[in-house]
C-alpha atoms as a printed R data frame, in Angstrom:
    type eleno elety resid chain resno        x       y      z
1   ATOM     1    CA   UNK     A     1  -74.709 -30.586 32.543
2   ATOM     2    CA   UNK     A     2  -76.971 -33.345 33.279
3   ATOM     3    CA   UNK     A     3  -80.965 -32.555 32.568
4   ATOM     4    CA   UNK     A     4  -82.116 -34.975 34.794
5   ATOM     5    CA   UNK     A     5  -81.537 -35.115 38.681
6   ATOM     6    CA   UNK     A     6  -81.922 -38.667 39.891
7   ATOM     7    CA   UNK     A     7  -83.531 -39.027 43.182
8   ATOM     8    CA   UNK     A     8  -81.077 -39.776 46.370
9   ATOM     9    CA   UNK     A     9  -81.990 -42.143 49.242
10  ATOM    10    CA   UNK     A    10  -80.119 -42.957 52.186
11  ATOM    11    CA   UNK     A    11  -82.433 -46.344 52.633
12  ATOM    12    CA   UNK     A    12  -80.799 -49.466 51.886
13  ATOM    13    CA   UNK     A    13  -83.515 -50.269 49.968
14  ATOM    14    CA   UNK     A    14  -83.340 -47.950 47.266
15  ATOM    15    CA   UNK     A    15  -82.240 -49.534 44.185
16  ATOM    16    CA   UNK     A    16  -80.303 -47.276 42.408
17  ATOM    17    CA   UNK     A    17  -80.034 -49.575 39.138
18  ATOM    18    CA   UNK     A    18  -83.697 -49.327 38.904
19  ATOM    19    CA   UNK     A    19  -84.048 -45.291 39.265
20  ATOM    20    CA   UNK     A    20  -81.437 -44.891 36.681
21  ATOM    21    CA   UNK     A    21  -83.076 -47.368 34.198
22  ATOM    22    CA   UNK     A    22  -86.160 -45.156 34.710
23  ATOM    23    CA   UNK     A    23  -84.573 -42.199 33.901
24  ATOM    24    CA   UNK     A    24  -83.460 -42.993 30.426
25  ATOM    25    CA   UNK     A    25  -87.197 -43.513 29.889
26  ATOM    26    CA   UNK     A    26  -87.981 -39.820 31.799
27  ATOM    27    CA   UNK     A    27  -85.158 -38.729 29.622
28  ATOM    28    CA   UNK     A    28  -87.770 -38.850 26.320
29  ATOM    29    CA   UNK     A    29  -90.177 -35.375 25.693
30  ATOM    30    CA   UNK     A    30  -91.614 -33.645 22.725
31  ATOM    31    CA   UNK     A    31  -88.140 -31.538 22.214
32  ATOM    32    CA   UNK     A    32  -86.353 -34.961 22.543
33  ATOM    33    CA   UNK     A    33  -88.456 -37.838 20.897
34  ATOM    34    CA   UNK     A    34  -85.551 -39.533 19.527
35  ATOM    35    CA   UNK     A    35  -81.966 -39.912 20.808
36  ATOM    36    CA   UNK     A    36  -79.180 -41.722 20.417
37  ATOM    37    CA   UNK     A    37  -76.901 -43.214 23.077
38  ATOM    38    CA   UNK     A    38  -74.651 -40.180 23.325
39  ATOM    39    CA   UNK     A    39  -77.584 -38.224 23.612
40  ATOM    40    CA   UNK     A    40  -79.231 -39.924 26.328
41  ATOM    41    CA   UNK     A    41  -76.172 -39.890 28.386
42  ATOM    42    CA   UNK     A    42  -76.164 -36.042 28.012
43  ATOM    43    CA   UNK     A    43  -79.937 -36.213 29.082
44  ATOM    44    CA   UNK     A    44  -79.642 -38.214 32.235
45  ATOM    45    CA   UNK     A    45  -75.904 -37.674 33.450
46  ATOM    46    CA   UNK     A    46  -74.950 -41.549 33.025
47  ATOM    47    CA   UNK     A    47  -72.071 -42.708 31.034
48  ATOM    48    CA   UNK     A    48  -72.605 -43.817 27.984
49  ATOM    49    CA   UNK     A    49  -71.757 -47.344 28.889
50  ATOM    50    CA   UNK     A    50  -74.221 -47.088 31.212
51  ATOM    51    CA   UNK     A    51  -76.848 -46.000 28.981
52  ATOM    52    CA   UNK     A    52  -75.846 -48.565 26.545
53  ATOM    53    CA   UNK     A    53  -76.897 -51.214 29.331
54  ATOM    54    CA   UNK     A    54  -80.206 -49.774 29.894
55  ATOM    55    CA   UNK     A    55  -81.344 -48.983 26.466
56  ATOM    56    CA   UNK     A    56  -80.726 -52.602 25.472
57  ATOM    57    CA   UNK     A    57  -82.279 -54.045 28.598
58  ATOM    58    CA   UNK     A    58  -85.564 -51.396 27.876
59  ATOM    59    CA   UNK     A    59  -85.737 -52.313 24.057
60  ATOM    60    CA   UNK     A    60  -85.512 -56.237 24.822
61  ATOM    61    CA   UNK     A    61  -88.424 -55.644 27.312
62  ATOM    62    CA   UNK     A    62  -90.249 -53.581 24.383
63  ATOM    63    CA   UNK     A    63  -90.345 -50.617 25.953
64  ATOM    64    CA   UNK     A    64  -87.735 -48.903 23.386
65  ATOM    65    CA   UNK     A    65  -88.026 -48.363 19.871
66  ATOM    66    CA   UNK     A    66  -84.423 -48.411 18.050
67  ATOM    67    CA   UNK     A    67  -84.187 -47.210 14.215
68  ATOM    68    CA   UNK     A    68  -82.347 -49.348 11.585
69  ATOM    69    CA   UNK     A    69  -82.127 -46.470 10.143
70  ATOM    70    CA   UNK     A    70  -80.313 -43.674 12.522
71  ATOM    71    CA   UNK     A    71  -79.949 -45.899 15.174
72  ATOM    72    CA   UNK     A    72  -81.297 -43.705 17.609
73  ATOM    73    CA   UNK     A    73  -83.973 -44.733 20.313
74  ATOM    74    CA   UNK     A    74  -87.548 -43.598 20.617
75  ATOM    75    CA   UNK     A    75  -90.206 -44.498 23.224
76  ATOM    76    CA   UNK     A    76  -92.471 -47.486 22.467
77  ATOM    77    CA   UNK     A    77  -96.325 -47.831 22.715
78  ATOM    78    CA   UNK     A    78  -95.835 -50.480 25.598
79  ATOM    79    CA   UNK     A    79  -94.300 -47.432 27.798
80  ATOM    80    CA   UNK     A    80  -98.312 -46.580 28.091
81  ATOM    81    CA   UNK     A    81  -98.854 -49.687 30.002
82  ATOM    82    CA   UNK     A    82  -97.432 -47.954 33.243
83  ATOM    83    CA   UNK     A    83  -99.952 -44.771 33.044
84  ATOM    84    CA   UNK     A    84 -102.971 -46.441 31.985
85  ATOM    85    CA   UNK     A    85 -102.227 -48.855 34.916
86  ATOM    86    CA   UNK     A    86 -102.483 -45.767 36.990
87  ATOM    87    CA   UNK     A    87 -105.341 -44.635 34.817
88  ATOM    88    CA   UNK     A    88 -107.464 -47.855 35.685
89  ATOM    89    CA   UNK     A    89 -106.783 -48.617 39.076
90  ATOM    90    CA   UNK     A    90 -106.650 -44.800 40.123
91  ATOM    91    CA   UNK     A    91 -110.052 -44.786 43.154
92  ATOM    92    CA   UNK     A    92 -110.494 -41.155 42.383
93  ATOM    93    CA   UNK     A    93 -110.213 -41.588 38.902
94  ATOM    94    CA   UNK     A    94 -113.201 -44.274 38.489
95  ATOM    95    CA   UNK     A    95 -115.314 -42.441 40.855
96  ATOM    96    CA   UNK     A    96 -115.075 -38.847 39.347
97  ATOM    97    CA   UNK     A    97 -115.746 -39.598 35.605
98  ATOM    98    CA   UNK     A    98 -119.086 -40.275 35.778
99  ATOM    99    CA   UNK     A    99 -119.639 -36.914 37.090
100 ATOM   100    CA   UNK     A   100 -116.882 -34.430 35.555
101 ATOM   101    CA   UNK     A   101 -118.701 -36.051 32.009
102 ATOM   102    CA   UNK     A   102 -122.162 -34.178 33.286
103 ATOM   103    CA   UNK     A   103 -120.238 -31.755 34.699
104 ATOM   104    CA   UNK     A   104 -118.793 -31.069 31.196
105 ATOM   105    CA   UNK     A   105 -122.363 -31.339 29.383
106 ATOM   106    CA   UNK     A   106 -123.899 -28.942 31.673
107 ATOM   107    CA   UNK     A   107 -121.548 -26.173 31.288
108 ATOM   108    CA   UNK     A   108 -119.949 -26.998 27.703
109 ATOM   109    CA   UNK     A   109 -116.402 -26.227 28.667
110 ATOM   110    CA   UNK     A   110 -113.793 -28.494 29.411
111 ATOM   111    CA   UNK     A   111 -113.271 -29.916 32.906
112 ATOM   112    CA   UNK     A   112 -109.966 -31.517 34.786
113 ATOM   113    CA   UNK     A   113 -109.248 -33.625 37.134
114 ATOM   114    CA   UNK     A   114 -105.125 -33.030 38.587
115 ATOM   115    CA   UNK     A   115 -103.216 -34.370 41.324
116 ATOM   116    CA   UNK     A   116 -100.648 -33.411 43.266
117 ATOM   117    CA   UNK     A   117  -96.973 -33.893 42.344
118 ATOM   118    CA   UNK     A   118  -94.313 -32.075 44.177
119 ATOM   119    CA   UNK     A   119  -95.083 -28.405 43.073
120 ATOM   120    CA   UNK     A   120  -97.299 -29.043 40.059
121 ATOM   121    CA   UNK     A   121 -101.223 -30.577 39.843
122 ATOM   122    CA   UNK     A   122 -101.034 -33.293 36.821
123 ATOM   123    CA   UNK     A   123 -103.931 -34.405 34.268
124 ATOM   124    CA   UNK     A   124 -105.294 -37.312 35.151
125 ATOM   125    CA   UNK     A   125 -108.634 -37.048 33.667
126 ATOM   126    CA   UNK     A   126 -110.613 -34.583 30.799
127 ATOM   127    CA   UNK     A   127 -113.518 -33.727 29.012
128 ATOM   128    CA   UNK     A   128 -112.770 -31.426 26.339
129 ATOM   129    CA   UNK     A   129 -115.209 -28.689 25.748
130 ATOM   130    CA   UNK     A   130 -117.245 -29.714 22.160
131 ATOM   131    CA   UNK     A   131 -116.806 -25.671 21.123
132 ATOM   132    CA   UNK     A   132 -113.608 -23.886 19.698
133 ATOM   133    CA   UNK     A   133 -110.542 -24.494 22.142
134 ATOM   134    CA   UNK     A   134 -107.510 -22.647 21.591
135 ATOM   135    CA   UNK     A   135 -105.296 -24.965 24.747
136 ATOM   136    CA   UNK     A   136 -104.988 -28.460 24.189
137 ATOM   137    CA   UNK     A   137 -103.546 -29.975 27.345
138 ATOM   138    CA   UNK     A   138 -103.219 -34.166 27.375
139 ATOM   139    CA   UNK     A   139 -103.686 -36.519 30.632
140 ATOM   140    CA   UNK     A   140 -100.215 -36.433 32.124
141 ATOM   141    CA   UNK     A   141  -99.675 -32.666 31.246
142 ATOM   142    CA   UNK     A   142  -98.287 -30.380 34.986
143 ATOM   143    CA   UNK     A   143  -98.983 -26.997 35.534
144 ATOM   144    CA   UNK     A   144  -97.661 -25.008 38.378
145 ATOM   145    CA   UNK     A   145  -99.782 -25.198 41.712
146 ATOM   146    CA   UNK     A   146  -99.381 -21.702 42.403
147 ATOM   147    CA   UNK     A   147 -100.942 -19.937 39.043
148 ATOM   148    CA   UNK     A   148 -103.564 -22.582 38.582
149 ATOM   149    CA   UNK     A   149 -107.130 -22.786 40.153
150 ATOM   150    CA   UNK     A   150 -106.721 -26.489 40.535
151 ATOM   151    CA   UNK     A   151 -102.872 -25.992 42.108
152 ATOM   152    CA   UNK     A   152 -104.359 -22.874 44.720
153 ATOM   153    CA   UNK     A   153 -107.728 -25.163 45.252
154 ATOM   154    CA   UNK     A   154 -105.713 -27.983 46.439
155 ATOM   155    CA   UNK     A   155 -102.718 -25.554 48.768
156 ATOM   156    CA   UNK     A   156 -106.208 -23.835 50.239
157 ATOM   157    CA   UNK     A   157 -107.058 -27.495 52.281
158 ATOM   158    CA   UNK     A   158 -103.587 -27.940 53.380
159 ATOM   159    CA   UNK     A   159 -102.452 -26.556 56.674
160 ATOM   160    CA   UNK     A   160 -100.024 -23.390 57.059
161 ATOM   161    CA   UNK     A   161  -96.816 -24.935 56.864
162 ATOM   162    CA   UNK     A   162  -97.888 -27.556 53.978
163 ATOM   163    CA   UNK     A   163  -98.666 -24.532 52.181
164 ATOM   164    CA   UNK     A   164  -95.333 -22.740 53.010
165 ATOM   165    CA   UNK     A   165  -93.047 -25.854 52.460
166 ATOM   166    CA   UNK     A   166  -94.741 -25.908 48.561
167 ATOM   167    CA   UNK     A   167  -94.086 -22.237 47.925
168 ATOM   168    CA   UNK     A   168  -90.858 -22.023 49.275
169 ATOM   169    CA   UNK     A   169  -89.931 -24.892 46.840
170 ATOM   170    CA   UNK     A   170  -91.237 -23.526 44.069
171 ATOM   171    CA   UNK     A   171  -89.672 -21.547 41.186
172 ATOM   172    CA   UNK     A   172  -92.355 -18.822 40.509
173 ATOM   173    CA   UNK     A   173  -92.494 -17.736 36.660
174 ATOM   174    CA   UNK     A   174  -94.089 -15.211 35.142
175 ATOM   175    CA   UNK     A   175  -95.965 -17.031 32.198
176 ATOM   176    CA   UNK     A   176  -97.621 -14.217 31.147
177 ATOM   177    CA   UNK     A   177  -98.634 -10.378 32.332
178 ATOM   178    CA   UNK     A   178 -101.512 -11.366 34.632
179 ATOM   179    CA   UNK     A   179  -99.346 -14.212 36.561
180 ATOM   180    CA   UNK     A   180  -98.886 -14.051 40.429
181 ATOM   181    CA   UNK     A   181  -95.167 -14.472 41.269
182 ATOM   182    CA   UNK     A   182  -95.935 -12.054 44.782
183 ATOM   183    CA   UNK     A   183  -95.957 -14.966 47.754
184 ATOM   184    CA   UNK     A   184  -97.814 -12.750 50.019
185 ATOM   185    CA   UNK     A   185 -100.364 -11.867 47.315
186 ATOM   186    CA   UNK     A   186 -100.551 -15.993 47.004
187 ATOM   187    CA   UNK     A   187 -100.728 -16.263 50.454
188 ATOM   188    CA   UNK     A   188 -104.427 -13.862 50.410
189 ATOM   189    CA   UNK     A   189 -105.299 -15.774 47.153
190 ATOM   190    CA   UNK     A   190 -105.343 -19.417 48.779
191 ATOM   191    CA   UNK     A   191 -107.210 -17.859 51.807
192 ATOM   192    CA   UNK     A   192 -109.799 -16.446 49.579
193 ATOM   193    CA   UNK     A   193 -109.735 -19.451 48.032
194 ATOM   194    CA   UNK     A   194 -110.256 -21.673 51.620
195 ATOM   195    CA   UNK     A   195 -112.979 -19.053 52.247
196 ATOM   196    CA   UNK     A   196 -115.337 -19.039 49.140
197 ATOM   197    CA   UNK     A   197 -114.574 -22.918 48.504
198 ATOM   198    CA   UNK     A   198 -113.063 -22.565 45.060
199 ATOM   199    CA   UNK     A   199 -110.336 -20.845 43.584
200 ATOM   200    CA   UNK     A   200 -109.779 -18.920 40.045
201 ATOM   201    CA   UNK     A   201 -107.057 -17.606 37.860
202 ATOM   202    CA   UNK     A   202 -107.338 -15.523 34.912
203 ATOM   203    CA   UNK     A   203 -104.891 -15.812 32.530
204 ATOM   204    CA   UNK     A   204 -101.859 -16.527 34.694
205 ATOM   205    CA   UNK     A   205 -100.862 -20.211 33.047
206 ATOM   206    CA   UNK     A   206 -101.964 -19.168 29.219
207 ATOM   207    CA   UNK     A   207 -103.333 -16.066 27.493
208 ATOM   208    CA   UNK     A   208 -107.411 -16.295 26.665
209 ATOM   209    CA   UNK     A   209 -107.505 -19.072 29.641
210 ATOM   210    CA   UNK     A   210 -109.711 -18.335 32.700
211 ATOM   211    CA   UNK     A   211 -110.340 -21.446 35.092
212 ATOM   212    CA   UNK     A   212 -112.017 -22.078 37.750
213 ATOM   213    CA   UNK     A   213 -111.161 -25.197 40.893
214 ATOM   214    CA   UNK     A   214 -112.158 -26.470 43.778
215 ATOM   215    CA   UNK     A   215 -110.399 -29.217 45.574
216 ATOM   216    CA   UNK     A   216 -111.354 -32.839 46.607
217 ATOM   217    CA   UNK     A   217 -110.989 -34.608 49.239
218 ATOM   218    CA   UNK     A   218 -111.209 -38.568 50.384
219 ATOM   219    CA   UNK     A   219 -113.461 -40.358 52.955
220 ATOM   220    CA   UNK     A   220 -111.482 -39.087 55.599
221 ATOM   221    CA   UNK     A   221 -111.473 -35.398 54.624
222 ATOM   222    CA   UNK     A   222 -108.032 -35.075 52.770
223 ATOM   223    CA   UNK     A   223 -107.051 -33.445 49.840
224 ATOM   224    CA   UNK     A   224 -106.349 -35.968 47.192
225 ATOM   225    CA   UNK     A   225 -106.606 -33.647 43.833
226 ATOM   226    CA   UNK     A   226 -108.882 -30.695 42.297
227 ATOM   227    CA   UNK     A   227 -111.570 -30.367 39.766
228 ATOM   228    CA   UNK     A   228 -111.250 -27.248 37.072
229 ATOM   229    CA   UNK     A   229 -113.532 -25.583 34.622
230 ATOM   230    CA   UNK     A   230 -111.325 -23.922 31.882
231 ATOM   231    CA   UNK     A   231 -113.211 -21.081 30.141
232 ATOM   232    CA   UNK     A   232 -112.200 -19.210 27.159
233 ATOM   233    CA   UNK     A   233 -111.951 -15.656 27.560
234 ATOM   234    CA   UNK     A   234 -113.533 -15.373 24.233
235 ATOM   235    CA   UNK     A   235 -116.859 -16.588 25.820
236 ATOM   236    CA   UNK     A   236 -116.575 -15.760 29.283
237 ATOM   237    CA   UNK     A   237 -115.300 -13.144 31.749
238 ATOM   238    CA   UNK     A   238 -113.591 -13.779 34.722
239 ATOM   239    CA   UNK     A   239 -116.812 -12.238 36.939
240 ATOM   240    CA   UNK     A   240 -119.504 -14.352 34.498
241 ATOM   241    CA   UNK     A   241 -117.010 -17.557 35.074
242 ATOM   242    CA   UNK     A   242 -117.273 -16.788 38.781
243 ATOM   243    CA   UNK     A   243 -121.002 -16.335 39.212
244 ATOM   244    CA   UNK     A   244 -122.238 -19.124 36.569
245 ATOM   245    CA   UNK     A   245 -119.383 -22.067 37.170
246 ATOM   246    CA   UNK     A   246 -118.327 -21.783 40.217
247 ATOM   247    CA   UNK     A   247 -121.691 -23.274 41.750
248 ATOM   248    CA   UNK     A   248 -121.959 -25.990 39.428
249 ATOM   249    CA   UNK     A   249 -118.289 -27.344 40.377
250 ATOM   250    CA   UNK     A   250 -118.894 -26.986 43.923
251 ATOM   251    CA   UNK     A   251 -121.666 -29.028 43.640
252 ATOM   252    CA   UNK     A   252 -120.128 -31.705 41.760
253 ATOM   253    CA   UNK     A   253 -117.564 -31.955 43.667
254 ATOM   254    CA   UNK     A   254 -120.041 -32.789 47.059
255 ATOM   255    CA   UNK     A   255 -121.600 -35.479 44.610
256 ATOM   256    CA   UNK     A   256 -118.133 -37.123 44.654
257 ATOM   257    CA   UNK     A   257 -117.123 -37.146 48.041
258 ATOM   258    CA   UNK     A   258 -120.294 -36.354 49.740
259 ATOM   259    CA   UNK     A   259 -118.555 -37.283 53.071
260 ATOM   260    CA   UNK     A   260 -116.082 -35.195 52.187
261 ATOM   261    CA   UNK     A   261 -116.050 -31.401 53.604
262 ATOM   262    CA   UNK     A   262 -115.691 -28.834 50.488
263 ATOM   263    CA   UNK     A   263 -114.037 -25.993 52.624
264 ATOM   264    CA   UNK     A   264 -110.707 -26.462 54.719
265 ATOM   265    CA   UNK     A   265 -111.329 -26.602 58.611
């Protein structure tokens, strides 16, 4: 059974070739950070002849690693190239730092950026808290829109049937006791959210994790990603995270996108 689903277009222009190259590099994670050809075909649902093409067109180009050794492929260093692309030239990206950096000094906890990606919010900017953290999550990690303050910040701008498209496409987990798998208890969550400006979740992605988002939103008023606070339930409480944080992101947020409304129309 393939792990991978390639994407399907009806366009002409879709170059098939091209989206199952890319695959073979989507095909590498941390429970798979070397494979050999046989393994990559399992991974991606080519044939191994297939495969065979790719991985020798990928390693000429540098962006695979082979072993002498075992023979089996890894991903290089030059594979970075394509996210710190998106890193640099990212508008959002250069124009938040500055302020999710004072963001993080003024509260001492660590602060996200995420963006939208089918069902999840992704990393694309941090500022790890300089105290004791448990979570370690790298630019380029998801998590699930629905039991993240970042993910419910960001469905809270979108109109009614944005919202309901994204939940009815997504496969609700429980990741642990406290998370939110009830789509009409989302549903008041996301309002609440759209009401006070910012939205929470306490322990719903990982134990001891509270965090706190709000979303952000372009020029023209559209949501384009979220800002979070993660707090430590060692430290904080999900009513102290509410009453001391909360204000602070909301106002950092209107320093990036001043023209920006914070709350949903």
């Amino acid at each position: 059974m393939p792990q991978l689903e390639l994407p399907e277009s009806e366009s002409r222009l879709f170059n098939t070739s091209l989206s199952r190259g890319l695959s073979v590099l989507r095909a590498f994670s941390r429970g798979k950070r070397e494979m050999n050809l046989r393994e990559i075909a399992e991974a991606t649902g080519l044939t191994k002849s297939a495969v065979q093409r790719f991985t020798f067109t990928l390693e000429a180009l540098g962006m695979l690693l082979k072993s002498p050794d075992n023979k089996k492929y890894s991903l290089s260093p030059k594979c970075l190239d394509l996210g710190y692309g998106y890193l640099q030239s990212n508008w959002l990206i250069d124009q938040a730092n500055a302020y999710l950096a004072e963001l993080n000094h003024k509260c001492e906890e660590t602060v996200n950026l995420s963006v939208p990606d089918g069902t999840d919010m992704v990393y694309v900017a941090r500022f790890p808290s300089q105290k004791h953290v448990a979570i370690h999550m790298a630019v380029g990690s998801r998590l699930p829109m629905y039991c993240t303050a970042a993910g419910r910040a960001y469905l809270s701008a979108l109109a009614p049937d944005e919202v309901q498209t994204l939940l009815d496409a997504t496969n609700f987990k429980a990741y642990t006791p406290n998370t939110v798998i009830d789509k009409a208890r989302m549903l008041v969550l996301i309002a609440e959210a759209r009401s006070n400006g910012y939205a929470w979740a306490n322990e719903e992605y990982y134990r001891g994790d509270i965090n706190l988002g709000v979303v952000v939103r372009n020029p023209q008023g559209q949501p384009v990603g979220a800002i979070n606070v993660s707090l430590p339930t060692s430290r904080w409480t999900i009513d102290t995270g509410r009453q001391q944080i909360a204000p602070v992101l909301l106002e950092t947020v209107r320093a990036i996108a001043p023209v920006a409304p914070v709350l949903a129309d």
